[in-house]
C-alpha positions as CSV (number, residue, x, y, z in Angstrom):
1,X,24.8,-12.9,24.8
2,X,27.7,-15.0,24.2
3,X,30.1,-15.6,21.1
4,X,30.1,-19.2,20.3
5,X,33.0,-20.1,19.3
6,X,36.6,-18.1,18.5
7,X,35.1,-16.4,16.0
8,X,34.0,-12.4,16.2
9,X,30.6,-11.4,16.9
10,X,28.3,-8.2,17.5
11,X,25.3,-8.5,19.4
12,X,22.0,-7.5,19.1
13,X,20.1,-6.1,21.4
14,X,15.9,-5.7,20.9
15,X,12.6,-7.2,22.3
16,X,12.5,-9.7,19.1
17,X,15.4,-9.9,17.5
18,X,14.8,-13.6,15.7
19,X,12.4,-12.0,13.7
20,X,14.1,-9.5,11.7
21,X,15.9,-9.9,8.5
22,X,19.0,-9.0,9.8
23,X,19.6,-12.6,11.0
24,X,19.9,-13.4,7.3
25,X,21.1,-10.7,6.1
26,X,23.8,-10.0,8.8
27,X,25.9,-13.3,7.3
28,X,25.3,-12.2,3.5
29,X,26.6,-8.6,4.6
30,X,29.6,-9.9,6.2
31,X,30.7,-12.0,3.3
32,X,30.7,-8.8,1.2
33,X,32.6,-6.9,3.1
34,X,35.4,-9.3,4.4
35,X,34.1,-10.1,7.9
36,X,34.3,-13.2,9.6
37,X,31.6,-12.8,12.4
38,X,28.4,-14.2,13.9
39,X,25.3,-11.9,15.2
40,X,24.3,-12.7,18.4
41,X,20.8,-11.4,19.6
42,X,19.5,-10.9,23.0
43,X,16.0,-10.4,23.6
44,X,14.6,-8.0,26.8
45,X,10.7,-7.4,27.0
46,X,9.6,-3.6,26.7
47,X,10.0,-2.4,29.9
48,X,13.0,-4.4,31.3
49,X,15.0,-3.5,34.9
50,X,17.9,-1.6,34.8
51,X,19.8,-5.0,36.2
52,X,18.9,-6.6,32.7
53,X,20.4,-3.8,30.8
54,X,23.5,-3.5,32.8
55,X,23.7,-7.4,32.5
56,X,24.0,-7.1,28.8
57,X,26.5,-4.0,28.6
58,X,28.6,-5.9,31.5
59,X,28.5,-9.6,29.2
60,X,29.5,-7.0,25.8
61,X,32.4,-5.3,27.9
62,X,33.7,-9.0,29.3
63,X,33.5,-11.1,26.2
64,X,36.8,-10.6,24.0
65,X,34.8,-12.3,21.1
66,X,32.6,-9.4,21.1
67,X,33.5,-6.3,19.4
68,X,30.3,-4.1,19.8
69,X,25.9,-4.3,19.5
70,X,23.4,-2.9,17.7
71,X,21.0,-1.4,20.2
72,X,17.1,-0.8,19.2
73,X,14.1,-0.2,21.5
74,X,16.1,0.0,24.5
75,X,18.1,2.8,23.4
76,X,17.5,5.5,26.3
77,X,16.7,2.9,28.9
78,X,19.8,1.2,28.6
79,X,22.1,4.0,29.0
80,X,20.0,5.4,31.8
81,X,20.1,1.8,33.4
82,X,24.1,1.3,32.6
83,X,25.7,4.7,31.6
84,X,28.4,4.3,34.7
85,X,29.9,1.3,32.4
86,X,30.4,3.3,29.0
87,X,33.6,4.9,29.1
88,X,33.1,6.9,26.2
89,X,29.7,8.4,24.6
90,X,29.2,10.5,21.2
91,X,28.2,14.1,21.1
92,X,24.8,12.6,19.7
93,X,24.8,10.2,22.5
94,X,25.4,12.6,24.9
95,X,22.8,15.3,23.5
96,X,19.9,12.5,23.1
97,X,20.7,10.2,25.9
98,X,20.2,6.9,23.9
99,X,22.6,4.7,22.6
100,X,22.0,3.0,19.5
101,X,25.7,1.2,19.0
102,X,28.1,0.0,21.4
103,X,32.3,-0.2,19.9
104,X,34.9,-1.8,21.8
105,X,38.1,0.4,20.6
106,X,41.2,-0.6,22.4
107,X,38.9,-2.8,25.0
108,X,36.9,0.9,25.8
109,X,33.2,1.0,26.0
110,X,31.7,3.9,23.8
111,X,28.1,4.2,23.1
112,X,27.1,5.9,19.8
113,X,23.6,7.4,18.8
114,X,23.6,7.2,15.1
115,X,19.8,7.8,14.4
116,X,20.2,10.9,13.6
117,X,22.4,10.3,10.8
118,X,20.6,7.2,9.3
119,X,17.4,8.9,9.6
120,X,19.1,11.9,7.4
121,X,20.4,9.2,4.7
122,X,17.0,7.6,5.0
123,X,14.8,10.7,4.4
124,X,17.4,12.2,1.7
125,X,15.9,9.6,-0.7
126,X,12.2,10.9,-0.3
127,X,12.4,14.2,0.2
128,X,13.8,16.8,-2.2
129,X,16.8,19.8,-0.8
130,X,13.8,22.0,-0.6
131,X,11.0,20.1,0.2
132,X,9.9,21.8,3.2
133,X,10.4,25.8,1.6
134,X,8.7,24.7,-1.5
135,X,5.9,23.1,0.3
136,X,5.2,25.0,3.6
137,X,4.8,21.9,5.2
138,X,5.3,21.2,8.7
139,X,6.5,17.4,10.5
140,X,4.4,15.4,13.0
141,X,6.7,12.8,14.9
142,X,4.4,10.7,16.5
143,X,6.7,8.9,19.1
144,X,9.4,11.2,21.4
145,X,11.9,7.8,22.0
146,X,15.0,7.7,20.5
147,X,14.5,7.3,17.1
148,X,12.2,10.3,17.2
149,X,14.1,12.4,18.8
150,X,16.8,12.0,16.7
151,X,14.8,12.6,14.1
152,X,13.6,15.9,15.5
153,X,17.2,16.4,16.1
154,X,18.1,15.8,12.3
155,X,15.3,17.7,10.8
156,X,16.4,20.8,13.3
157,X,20.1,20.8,11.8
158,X,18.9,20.9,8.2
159,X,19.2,24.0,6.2
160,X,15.6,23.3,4.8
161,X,13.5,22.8,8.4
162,X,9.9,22.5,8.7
163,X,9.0,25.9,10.5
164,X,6.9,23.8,12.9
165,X,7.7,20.0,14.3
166,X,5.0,18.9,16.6
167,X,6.1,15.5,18.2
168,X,3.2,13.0,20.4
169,X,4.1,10.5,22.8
170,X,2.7,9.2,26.1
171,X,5.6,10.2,28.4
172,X,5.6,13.7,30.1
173,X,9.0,13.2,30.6
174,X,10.0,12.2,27.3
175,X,8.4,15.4,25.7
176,X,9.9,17.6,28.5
177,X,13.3,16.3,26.7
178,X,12.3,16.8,23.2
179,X,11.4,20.5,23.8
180,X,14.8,21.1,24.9
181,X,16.3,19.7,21.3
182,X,15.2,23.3,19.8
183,X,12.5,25.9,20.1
184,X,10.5,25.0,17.2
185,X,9.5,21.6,18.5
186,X,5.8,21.7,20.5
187,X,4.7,18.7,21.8
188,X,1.4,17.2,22.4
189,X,-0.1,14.0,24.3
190,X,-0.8,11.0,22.2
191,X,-4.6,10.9,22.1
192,X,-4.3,14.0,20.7
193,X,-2.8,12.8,17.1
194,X,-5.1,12.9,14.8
195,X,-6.4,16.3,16.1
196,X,-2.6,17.7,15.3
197,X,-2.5,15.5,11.8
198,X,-5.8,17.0,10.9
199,X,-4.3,20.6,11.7
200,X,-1.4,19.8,9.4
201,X,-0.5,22.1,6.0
202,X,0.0,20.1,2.7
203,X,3.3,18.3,2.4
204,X,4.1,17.8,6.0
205,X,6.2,15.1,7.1
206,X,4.1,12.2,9.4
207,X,6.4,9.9,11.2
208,X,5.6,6.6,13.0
209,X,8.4,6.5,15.9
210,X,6.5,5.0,18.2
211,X,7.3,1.4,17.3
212,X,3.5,0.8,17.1
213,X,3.0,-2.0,14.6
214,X,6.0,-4.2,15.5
215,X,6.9,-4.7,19.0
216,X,3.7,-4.1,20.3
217,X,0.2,-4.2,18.0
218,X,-1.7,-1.1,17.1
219,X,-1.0,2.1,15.1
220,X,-0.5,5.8,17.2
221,X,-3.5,6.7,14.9
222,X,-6.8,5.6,14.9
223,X,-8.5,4.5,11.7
224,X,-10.4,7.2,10.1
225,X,-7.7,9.6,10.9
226,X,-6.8,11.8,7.8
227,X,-3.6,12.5,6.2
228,X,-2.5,16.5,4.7
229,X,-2.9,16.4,0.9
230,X,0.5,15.4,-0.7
231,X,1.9,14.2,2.6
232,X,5.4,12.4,3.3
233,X,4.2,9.8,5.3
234,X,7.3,7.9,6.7
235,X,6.7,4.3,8.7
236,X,9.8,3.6,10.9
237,X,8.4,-0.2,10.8
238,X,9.4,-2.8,7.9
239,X,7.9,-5.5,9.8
240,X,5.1,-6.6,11.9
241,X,1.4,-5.7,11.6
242,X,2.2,-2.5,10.0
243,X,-1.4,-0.8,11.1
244,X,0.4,3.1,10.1
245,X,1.5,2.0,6.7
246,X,-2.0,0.2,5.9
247,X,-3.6,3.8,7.4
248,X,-2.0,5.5,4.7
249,X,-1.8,3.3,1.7
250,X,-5.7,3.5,1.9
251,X,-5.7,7.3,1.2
252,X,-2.6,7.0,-0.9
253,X,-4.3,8.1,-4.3
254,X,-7.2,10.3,-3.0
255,X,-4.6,12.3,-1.1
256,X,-1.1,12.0,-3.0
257,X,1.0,10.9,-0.4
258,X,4.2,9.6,-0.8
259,X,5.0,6.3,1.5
260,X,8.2,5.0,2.5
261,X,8.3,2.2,4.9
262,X,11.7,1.6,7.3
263,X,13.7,-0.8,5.1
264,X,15.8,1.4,3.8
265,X,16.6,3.5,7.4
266,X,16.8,-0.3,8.8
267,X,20.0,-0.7,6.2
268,X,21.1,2.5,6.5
269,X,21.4,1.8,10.5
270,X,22.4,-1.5,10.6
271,X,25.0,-0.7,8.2
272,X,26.6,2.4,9.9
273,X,26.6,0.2,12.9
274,X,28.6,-3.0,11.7
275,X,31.0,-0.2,10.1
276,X,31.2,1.5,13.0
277,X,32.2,-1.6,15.4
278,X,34.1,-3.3,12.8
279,X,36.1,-0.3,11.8
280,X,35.3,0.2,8.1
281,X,34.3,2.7,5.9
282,X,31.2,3.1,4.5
283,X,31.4,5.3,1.2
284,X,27.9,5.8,-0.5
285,X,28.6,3.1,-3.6
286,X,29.1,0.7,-1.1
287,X,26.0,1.3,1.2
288,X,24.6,1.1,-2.8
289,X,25.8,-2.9,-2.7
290,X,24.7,-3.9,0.3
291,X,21.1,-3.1,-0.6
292,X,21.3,-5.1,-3.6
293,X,22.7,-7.7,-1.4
294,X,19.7,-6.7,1.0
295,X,17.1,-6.6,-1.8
296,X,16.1,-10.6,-2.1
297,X,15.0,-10.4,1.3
298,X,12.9,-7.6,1.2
């Protein structure tokens, strides 16, 4: 994970980072806002050893060429693995135990966690100030890693809050830690989805967070499963098999739901991370031009 030359870089650290359209974005992104910088990805499979994640913070903290990372997937395993070599972390990064950026201010190692301020800009644009008072509705976060706890996290800090926010995942111990984000969160085991979607009032909030349909093949949902009438269905994904998005867009009409996929919370954190570990700001009309610059490669 390596600069190649004398030029600036930011890594990127996932499970396949050649495949997303940040690679070609990342240089038509720079342009825009002044940078001179290469991305630098570095791939770990699900489930790497702590050594592989302290490797990568130790090669981010040595390299002078490199001035920070975008961190996905591996967000609570790396600072679990490696959080003796930050020497800084975030109150969100702190709170969550994930890090989703890595800055070098002043040669210091800080880990952020900015999920739960993407996934705020992302979910402003589909649901209204008073979506969940209006509607009664409830949220299901299937997933309790990092981006869905910080999404648990966000939707607990809004003045309009589901009353209820069930979350699934496979880990015990990763629902043991989303329980403690606030008391209305209950948690359930993954096989037990589609009973808690089925128990769901109209207009909840259903969230893929598992990363099911990109890394790794499958949906958290089996087919057949039914979405709440009038349902914000949200898909973290914007690539891969997509098995949670197809799910829904089958019962789009019969059902009313509104579907967003991740594009937009994949700009909205990929662009508070370059700012972030570049230094700039990032003022709403200008988040607005980078997705037109983004668009083409939708």
């Amino acid at each position: 994970m390596s600069a190649t030359g004398t030029r600036q870089a930011m890594a990127f650290v996932g499970v396949t980072t050649g495949g997303s359209s940040i690679m070609r974005l990342f240089p038509r992104w720079t342009q825009e806002l002044g940078i001179d910088a290469e991305l630098v990805g570095r791939d770990l499979p699900l489930g790497a050893p702590p050594k592989a994640y302290r490797a990568a913070v130790e090669e981010l903290r040595d390299d002078p060429a490199m001035r920070g990372a975008l961190v996905t997937t591996h967000k609570v395993a790396l600072l679990e693995s490696a959080r003796d070599l930050f020497d800084e972390l975030d109150p969100y990064a702190e709170r969550l135990g994930e890090v989703s950026a890595i800055s070098k201010p002043d040669g210091r190692v800080v880990g952020h966690a900015k999920d739960p301020i993407t996934a705020g800009l992302a979910l402003a644009a589909v649901l209204d100030d008073d979506h969940f008072a209006r509607t009664g509705g409830h949220a299901l976060v299937l997933g309790a890693g990092g981006a869905g706890a910080a999404i648990v996290l966000h939707l607990l800090s809004c003045e309009d809050r589901p009353e209820r926010i069930v979350v699934t995942d496979v880990s015990p111990e990763r629902l043991a830690h989303v329980t403690e984000l606030g008391d209305a969160v209950a948690t359930a085991r993954a096989d037990e989805a589609a009973d808690r979607l089925g128990a769901l009032p109209a207009g909840s909030l259903v969230v893929n967070a598992t990363g099911l349909g990109k890394d790794r093949p499958g949906s958290p949902l089996p087919d057949g499963a039914a979405f709440p009438e009038q349902a914000i269905v949200w898909e973290l994904n914007y690539r891969g098999e997509l098995d949670f998005l197809r799910q829904a867009r089958a019962q789009a009409a019969e059902r009313e739901l509104v579907i967003e996929d991740g594009w937009r919370y994949f700009l909205h954190g990929w662009s508070a991370v370059i700012a972030e570990v570049f230094g700039l700001d990032l003022p709403p009309e200008r988040f607005e031009r980078l997705r037109e610059v983004a668009e083409p490669l939708r």
